[in-house]
Structures are given as structure tokens and as C-alpha cells.
mmCIF entry with sequence, helices, sheets and N, C-alpha, C, O atoms, coordinates in Angstrom:
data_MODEL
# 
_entry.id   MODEL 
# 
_entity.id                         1 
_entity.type                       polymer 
_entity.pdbx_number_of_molecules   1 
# 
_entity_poly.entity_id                      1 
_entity_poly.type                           'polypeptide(L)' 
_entity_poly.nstd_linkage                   no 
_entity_poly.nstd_monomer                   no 
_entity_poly.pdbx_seq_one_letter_code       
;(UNK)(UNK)(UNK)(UNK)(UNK)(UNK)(UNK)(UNK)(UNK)(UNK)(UNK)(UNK)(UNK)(UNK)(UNK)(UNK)
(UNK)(UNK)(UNK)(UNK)(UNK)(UNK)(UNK)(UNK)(UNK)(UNK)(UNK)(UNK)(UNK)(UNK)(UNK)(UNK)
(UNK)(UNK)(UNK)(UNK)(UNK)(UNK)(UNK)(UNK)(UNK)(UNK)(UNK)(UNK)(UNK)(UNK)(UNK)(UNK)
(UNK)(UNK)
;
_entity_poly.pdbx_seq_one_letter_code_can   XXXXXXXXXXXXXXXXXXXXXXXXXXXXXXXXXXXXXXXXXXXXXXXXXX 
_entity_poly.pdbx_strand_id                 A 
# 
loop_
_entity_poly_seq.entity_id 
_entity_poly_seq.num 
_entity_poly_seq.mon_id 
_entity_poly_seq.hetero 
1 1  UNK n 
1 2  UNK n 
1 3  UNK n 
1 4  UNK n 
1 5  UNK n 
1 6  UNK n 
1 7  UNK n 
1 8  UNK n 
1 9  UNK n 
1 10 UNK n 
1 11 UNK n 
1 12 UNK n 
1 13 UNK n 
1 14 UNK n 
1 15 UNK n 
1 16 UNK n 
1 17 UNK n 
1 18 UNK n 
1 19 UNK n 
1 20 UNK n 
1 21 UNK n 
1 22 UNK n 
1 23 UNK n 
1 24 UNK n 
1 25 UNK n 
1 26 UNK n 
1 27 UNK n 
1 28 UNK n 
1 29 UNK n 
1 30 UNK n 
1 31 UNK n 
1 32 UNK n 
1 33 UNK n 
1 34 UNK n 
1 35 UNK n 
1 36 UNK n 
1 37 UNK n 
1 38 UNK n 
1 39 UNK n 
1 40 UNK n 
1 41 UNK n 
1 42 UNK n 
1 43 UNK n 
1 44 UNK n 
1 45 UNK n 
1 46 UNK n 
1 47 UNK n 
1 48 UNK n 
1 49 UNK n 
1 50 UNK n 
# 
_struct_asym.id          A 
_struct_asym.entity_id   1 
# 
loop_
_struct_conf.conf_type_id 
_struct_conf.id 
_struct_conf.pdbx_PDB_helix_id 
_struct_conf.beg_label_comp_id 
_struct_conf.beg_label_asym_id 
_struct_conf.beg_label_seq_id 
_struct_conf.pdbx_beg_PDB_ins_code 
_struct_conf.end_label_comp_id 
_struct_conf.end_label_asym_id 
_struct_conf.end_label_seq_id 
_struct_conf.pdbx_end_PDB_ins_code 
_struct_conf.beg_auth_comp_id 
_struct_conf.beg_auth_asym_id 
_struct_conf.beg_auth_seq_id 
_struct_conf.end_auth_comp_id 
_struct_conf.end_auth_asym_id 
_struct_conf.end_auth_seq_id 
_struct_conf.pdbx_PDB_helix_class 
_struct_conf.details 
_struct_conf.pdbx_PDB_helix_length 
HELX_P HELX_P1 AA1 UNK A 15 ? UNK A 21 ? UNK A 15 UNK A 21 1 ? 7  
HELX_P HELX_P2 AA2 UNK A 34 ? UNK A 49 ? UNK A 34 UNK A 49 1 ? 16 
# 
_struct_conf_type.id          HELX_P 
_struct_conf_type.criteria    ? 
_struct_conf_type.reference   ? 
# 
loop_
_atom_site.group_PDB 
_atom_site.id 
_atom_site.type_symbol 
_atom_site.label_atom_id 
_atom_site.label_alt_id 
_atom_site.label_comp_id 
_atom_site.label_asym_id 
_atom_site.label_entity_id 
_atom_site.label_seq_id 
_atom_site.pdbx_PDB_ins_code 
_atom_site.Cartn_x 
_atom_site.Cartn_y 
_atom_site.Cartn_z 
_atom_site.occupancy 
_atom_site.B_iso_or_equiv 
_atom_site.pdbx_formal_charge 
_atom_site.auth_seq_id 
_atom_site.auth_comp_id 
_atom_site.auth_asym_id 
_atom_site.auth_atom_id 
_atom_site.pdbx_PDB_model_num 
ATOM 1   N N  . UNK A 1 1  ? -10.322 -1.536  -8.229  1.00 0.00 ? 1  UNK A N  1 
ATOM 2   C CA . UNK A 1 1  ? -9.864  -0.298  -7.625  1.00 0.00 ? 1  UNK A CA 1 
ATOM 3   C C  . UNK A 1 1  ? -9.725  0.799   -8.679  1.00 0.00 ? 1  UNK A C  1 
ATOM 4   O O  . UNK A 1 1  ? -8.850  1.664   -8.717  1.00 0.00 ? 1  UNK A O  1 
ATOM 5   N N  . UNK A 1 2  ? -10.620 0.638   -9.427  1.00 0.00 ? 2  UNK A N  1 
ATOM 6   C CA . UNK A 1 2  ? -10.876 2.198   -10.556 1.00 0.00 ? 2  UNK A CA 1 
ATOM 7   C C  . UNK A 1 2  ? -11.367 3.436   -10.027 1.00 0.00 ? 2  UNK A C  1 
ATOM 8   O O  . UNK A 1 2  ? -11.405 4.457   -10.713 1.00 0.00 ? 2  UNK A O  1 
ATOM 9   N N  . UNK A 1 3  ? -11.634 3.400   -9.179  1.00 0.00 ? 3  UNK A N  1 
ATOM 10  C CA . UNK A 1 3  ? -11.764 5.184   -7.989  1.00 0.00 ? 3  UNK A CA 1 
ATOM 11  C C  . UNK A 1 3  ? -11.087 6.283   -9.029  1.00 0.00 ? 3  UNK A C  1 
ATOM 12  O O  . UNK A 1 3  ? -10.151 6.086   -9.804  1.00 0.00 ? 3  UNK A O  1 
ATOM 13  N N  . UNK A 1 4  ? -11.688 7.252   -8.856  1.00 0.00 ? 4  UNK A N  1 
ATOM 14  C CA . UNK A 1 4  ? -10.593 8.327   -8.524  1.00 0.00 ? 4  UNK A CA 1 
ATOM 15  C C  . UNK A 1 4  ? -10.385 8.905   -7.548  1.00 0.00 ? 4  UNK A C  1 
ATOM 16  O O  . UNK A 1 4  ? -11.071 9.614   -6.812  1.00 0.00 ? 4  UNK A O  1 
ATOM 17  N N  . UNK A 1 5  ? -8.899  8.416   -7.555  1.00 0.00 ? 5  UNK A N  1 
ATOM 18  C CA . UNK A 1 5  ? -7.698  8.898   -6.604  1.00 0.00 ? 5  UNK A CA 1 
ATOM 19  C C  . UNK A 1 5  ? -8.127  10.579  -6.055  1.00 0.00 ? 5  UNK A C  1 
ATOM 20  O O  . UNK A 1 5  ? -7.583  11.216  -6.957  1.00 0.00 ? 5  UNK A O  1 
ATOM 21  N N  . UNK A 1 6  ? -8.532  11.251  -5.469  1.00 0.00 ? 6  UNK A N  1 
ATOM 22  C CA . UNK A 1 6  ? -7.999  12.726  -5.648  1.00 0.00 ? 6  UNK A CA 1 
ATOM 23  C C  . UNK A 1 6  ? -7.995  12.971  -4.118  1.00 0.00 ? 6  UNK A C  1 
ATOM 24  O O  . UNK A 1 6  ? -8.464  14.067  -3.809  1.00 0.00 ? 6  UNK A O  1 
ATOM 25  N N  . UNK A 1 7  ? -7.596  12.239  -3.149  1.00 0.00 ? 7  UNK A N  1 
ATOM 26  C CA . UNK A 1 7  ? -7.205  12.900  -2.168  1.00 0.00 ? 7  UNK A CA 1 
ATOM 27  C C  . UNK A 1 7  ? -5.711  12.467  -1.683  1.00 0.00 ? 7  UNK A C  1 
ATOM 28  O O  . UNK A 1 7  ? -5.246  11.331  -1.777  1.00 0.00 ? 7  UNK A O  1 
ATOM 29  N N  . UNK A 1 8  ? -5.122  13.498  -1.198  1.00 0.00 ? 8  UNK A N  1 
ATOM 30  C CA . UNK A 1 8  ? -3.468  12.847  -0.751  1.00 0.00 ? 8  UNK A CA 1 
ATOM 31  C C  . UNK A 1 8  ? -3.366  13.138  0.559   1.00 0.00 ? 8  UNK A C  1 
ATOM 32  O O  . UNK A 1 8  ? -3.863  14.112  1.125   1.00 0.00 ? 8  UNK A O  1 
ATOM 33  N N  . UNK A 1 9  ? -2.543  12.054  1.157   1.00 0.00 ? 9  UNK A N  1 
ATOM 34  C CA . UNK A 1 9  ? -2.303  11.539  2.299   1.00 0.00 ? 9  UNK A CA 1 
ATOM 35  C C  . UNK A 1 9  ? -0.991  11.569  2.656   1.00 0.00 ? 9  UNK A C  1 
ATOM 36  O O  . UNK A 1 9  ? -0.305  10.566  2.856   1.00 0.00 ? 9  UNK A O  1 
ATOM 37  N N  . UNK A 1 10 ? -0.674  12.550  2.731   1.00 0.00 ? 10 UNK A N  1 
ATOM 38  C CA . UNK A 1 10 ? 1.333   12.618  3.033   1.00 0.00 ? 10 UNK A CA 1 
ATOM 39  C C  . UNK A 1 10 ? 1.205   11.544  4.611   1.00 0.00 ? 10 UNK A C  1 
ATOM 40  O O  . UNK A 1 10 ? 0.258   11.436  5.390   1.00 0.00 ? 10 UNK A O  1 
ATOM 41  N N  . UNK A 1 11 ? 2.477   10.927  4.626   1.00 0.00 ? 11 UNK A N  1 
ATOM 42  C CA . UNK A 1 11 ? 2.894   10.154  5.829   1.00 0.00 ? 11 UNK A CA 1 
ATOM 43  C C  . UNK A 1 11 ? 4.102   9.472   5.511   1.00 0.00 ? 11 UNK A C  1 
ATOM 44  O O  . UNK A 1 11 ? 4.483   8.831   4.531   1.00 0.00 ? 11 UNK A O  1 
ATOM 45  N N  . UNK A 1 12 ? 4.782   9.902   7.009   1.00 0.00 ? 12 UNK A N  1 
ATOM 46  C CA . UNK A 1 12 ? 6.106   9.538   7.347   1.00 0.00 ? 12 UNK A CA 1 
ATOM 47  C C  . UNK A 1 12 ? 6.358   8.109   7.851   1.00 0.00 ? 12 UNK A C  1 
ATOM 48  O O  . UNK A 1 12 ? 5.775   7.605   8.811   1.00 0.00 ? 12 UNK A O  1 
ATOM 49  N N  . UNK A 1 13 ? 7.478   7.399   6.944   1.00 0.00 ? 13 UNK A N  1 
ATOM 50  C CA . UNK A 1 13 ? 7.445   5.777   7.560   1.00 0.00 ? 13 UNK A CA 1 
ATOM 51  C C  . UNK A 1 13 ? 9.162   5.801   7.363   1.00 0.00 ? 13 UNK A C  1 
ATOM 52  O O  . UNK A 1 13 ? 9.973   6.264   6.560   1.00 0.00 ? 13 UNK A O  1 
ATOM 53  N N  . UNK A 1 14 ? 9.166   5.064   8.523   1.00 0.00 ? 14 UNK A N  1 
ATOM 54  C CA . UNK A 1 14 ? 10.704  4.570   8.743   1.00 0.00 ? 14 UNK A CA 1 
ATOM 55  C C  . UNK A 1 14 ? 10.924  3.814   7.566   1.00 0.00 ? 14 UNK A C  1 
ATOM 56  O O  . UNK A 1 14 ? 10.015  3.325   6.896   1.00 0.00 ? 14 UNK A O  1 
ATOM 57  N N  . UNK A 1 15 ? 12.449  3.693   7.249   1.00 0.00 ? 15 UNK A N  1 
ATOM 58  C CA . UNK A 1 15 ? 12.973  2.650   6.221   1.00 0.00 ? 15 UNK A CA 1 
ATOM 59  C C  . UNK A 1 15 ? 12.683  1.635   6.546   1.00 0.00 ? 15 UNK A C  1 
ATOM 60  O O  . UNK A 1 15 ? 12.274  0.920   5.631   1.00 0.00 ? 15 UNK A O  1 
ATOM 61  N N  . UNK A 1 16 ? 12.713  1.111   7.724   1.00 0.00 ? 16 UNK A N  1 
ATOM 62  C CA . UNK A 1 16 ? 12.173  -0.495  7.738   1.00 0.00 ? 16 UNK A CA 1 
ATOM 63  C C  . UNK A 1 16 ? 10.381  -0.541  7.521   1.00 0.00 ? 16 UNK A C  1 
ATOM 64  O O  . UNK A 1 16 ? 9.867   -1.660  7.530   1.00 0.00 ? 16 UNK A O  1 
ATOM 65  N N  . UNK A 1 17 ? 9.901   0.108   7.420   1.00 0.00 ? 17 UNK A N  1 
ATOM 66  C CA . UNK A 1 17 ? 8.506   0.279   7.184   1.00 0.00 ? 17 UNK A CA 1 
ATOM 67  C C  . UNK A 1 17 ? 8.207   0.390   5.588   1.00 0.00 ? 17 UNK A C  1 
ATOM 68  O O  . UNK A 1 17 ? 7.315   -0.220  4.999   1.00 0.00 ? 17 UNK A O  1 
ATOM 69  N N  . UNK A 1 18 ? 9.193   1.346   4.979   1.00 0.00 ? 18 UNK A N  1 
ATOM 70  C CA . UNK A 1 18 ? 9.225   1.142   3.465   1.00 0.00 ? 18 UNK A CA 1 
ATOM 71  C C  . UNK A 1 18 ? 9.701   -0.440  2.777   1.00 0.00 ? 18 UNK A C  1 
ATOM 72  O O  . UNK A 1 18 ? 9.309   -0.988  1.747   1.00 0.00 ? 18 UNK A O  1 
ATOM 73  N N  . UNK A 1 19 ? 10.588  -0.839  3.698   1.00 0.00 ? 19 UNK A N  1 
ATOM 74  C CA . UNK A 1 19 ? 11.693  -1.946  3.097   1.00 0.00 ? 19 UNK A CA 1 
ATOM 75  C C  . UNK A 1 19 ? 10.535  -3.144  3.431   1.00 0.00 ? 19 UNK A C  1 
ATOM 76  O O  . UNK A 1 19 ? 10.790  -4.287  3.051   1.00 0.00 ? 19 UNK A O  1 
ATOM 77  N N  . UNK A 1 20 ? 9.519   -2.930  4.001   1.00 0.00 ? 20 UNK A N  1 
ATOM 78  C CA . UNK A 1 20 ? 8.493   -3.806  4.050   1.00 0.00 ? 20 UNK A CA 1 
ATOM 79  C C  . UNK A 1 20 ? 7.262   -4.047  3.348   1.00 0.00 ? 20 UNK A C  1 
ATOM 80  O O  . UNK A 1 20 ? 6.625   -5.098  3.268   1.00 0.00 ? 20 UNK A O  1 
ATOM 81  N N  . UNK A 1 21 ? 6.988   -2.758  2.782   1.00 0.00 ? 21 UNK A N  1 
ATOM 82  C CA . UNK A 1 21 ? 5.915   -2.390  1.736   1.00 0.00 ? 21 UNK A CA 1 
ATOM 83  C C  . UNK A 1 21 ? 6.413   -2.773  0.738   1.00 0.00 ? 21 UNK A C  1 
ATOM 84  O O  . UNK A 1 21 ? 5.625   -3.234  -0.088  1.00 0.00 ? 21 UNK A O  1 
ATOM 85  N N  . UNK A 1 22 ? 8.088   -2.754  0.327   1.00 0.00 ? 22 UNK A N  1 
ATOM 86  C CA . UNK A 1 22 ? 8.570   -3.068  -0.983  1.00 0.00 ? 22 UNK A CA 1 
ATOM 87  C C  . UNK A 1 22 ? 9.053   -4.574  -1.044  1.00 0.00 ? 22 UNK A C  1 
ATOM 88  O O  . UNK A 1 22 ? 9.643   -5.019  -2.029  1.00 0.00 ? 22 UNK A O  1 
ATOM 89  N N  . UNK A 1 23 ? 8.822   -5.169  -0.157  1.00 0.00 ? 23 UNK A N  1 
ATOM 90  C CA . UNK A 1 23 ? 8.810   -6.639  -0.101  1.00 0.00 ? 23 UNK A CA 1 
ATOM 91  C C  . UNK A 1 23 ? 7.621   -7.066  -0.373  1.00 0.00 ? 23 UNK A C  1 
ATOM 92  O O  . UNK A 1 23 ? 7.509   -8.081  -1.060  1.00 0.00 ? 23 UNK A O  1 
ATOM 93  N N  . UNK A 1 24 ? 6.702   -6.518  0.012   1.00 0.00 ? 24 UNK A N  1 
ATOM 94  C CA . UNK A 1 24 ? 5.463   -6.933  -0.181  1.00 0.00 ? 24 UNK A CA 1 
ATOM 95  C C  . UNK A 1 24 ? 4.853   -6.702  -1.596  1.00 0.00 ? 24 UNK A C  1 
ATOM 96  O O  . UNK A 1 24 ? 4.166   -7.551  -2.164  1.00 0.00 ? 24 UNK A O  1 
ATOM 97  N N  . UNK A 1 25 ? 5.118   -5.643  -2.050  1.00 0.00 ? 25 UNK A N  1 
ATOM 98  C CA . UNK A 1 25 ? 4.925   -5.670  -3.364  1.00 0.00 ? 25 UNK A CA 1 
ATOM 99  C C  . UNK A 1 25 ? 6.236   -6.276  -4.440  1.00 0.00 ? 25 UNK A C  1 
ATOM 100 O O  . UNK A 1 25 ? 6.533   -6.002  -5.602  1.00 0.00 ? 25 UNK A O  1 
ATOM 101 N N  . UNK A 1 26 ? 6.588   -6.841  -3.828  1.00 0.00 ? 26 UNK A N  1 
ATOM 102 C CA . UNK A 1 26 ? 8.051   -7.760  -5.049  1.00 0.00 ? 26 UNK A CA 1 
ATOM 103 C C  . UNK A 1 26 ? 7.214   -8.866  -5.099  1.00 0.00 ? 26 UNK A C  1 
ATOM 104 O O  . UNK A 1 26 ? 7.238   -9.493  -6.159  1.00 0.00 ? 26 UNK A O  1 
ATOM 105 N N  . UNK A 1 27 ? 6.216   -9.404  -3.904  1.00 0.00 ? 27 UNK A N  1 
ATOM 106 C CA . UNK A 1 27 ? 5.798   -11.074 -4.204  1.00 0.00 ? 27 UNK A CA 1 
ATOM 107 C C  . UNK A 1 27 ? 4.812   -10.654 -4.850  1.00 0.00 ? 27 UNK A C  1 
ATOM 108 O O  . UNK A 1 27 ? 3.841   -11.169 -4.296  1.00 0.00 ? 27 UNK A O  1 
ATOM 109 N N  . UNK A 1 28 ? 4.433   -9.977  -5.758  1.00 0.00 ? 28 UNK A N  1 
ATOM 110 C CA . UNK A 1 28 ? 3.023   -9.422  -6.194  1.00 0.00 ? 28 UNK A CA 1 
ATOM 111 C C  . UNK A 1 28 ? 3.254   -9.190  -8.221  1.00 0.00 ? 28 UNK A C  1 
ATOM 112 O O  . UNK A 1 28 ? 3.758   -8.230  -8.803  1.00 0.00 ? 28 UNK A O  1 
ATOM 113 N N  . UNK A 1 29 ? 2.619   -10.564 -8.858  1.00 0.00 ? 29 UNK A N  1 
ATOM 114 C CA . UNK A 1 29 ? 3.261   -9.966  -10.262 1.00 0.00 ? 29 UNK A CA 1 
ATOM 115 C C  . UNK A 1 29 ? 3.016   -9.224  -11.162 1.00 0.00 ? 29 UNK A C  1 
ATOM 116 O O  . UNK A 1 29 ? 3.323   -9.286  -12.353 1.00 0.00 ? 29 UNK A O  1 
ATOM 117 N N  . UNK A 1 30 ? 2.096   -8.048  -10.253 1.00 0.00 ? 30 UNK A N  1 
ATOM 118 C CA . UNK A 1 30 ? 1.829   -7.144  -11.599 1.00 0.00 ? 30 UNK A CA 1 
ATOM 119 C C  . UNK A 1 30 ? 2.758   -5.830  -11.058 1.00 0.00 ? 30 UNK A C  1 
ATOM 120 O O  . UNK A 1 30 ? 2.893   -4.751  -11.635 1.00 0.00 ? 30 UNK A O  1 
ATOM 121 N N  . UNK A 1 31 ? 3.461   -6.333  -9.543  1.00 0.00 ? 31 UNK A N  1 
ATOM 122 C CA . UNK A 1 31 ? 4.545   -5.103  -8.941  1.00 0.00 ? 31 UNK A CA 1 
ATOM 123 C C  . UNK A 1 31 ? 3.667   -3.708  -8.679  1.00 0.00 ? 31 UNK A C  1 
ATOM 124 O O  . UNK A 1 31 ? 4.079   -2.751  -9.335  1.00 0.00 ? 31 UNK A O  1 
ATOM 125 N N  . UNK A 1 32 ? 2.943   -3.547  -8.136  1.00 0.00 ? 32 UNK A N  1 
ATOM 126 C CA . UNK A 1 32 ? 2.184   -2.387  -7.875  1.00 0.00 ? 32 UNK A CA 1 
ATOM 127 C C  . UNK A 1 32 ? 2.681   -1.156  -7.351  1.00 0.00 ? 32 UNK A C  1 
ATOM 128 O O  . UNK A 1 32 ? 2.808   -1.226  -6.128  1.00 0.00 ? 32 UNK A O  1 
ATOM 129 N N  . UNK A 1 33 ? 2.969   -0.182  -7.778  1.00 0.00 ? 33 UNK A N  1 
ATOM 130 C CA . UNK A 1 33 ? 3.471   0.927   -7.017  1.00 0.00 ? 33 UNK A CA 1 
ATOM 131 C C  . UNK A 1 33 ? 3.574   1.428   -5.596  1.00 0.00 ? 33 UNK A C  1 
ATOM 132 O O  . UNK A 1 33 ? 2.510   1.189   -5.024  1.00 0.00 ? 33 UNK A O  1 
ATOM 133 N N  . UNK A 1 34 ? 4.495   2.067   -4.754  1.00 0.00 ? 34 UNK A N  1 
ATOM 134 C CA . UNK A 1 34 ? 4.691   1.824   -3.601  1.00 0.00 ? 34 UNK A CA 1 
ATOM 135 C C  . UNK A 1 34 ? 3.129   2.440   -3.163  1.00 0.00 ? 34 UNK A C  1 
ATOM 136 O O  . UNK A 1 34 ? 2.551   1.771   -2.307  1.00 0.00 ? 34 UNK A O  1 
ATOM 137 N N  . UNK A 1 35 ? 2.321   3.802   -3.745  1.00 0.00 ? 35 UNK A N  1 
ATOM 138 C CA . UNK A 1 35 ? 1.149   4.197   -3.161  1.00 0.00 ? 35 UNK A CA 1 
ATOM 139 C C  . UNK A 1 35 ? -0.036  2.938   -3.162  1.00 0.00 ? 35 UNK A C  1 
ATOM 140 O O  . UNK A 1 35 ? -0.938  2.587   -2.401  1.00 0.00 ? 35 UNK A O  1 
ATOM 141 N N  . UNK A 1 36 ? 0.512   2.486   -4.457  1.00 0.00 ? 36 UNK A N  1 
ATOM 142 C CA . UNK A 1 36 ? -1.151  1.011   -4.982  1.00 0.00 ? 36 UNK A CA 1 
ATOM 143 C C  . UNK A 1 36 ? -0.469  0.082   -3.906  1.00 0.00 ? 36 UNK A C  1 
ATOM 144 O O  . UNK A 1 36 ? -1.242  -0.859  -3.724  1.00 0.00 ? 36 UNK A O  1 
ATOM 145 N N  . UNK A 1 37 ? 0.684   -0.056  -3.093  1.00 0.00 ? 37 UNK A N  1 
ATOM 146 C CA . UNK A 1 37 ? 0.911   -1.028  -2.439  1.00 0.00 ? 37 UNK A CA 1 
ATOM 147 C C  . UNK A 1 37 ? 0.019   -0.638  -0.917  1.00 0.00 ? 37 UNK A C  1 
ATOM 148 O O  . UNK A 1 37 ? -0.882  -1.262  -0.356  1.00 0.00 ? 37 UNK A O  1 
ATOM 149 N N  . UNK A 1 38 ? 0.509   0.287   -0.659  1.00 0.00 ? 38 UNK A N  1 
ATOM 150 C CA . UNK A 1 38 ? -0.253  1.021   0.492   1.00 0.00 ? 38 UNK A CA 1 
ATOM 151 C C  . UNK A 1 38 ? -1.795  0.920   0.178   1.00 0.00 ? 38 UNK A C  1 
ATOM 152 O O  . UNK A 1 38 ? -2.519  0.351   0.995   1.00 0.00 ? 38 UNK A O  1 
ATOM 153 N N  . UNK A 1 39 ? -2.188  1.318   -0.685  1.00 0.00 ? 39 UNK A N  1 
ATOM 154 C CA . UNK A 1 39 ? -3.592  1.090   -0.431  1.00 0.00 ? 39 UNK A CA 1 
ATOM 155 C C  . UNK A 1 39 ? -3.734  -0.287  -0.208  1.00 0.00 ? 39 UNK A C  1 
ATOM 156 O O  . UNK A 1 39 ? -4.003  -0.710  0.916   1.00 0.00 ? 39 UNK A O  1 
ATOM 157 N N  . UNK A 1 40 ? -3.549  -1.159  -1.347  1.00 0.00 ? 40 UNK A N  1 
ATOM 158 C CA . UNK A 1 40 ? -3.903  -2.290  -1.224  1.00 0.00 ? 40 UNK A CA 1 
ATOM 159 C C  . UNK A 1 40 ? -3.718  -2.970  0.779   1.00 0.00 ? 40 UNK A C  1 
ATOM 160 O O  . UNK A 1 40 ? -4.463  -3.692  1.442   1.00 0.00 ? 40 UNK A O  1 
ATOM 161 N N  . UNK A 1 41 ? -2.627  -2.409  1.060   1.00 0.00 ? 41 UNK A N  1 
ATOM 162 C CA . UNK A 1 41 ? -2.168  -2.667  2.286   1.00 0.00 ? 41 UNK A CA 1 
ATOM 163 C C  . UNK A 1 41 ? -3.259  -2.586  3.985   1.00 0.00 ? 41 UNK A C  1 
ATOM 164 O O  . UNK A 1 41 ? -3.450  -3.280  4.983   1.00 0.00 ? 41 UNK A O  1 
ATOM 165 N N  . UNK A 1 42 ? -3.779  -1.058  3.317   1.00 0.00 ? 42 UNK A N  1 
ATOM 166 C CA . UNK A 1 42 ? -4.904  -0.125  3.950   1.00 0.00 ? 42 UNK A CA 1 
ATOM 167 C C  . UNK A 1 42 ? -6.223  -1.038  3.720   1.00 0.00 ? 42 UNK A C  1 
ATOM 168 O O  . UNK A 1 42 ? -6.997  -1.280  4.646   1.00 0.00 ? 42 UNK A O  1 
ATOM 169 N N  . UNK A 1 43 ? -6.426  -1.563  2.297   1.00 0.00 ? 43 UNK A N  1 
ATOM 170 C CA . UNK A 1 43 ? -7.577  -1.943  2.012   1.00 0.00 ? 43 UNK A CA 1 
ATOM 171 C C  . UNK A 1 43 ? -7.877  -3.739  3.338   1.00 0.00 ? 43 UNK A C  1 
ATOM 172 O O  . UNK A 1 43 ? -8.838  -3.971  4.071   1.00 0.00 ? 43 UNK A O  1 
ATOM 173 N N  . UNK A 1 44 ? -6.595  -4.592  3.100   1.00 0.00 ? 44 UNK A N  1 
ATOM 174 C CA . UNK A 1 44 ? -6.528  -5.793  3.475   1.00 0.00 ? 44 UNK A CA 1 
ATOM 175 C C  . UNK A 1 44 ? -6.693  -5.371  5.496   1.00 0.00 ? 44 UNK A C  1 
ATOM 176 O O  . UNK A 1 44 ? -7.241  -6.133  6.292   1.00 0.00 ? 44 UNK A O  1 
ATOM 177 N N  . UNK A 1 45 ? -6.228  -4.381  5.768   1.00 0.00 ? 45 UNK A N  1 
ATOM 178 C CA . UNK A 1 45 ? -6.320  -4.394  7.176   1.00 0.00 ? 45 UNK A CA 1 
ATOM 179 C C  . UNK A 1 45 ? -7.758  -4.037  7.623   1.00 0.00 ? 45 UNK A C  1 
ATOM 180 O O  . UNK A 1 45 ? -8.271  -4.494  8.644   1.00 0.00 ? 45 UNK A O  1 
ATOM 181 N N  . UNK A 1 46 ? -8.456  -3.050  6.641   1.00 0.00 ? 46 UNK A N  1 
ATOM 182 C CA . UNK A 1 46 ? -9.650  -2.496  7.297   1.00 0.00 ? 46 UNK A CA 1 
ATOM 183 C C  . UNK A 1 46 ? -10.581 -3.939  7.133   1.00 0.00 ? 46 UNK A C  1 
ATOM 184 O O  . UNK A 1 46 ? -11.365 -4.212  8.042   1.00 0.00 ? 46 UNK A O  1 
ATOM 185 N N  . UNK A 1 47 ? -10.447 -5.003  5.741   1.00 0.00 ? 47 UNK A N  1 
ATOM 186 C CA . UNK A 1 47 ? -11.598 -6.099  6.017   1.00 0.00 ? 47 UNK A CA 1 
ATOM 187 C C  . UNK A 1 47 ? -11.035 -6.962  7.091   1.00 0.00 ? 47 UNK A C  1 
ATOM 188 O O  . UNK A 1 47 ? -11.789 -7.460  7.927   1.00 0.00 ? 47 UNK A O  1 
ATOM 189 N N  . UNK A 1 48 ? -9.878  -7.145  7.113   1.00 0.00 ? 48 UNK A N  1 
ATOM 190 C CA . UNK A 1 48 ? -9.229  -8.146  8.620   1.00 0.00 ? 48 UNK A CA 1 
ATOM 191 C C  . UNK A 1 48 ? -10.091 -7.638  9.872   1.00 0.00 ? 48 UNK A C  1 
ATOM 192 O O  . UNK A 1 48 ? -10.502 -8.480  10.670  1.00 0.00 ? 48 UNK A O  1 
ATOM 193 N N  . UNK A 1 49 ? -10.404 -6.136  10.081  1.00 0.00 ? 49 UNK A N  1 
ATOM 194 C CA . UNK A 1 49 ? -10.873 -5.490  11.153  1.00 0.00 ? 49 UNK A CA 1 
ATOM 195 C C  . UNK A 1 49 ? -12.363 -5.940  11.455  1.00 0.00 ? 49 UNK A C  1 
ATOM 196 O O  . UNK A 1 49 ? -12.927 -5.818  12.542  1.00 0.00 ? 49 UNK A O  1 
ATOM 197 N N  . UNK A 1 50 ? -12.750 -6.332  10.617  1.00 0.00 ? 50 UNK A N  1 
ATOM 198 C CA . UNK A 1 50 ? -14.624 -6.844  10.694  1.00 0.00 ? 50 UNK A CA 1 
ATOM 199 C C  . UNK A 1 50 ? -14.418 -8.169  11.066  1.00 0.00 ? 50 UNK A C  1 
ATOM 200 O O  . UNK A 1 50 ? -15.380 -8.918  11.239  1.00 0.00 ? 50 UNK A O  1 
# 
């Protein structure tokens, strides 16, 4: 995932929606930032979708 980043995506998520992204990145040991969590998040749903 070496891209460059240059587009932003503002979006609104409930606390239980954050408190879930940040669980998800606690079982993860390189701890990825809440945006690298989201992508990664974005990335795993779009191949589930095929």
C-alpha cells in the first residue's frame, strides 16, 4: 500500500463505529493508524465483494 494518498474523504462515524476500528487495529502488531485502519478495512470489504 505505497500509493499516494492525495485524496480525502471526510466521514462521520458514531463512537461505537470508531471503538470498533480501534479494536481492530489493537489486534494488528504494527498498530496502524485509525485512517491505514480504514483503508485497510475498505480494502478487505471490496475483495469479500467479488
Amino acid at each position: 500500500m505505497g500509493e499516494k494518498k492525495d485524496q480525502r474523504i471526510p466521514v462521520m462515524m458514531s463512537s461505537e463505529e470508531v471503538d470498533a476500528i480501534d479494536e481492530w487495529r489493537r489486534q494488528h502488531p504494527d498498530l496502524p493508524s485509525r485512517s491505514e485502519a480504514i483503508r485497510r478495512l475498505v480494502a478487505l470489504g471490496l475483495k469479500a465483494k467479488k
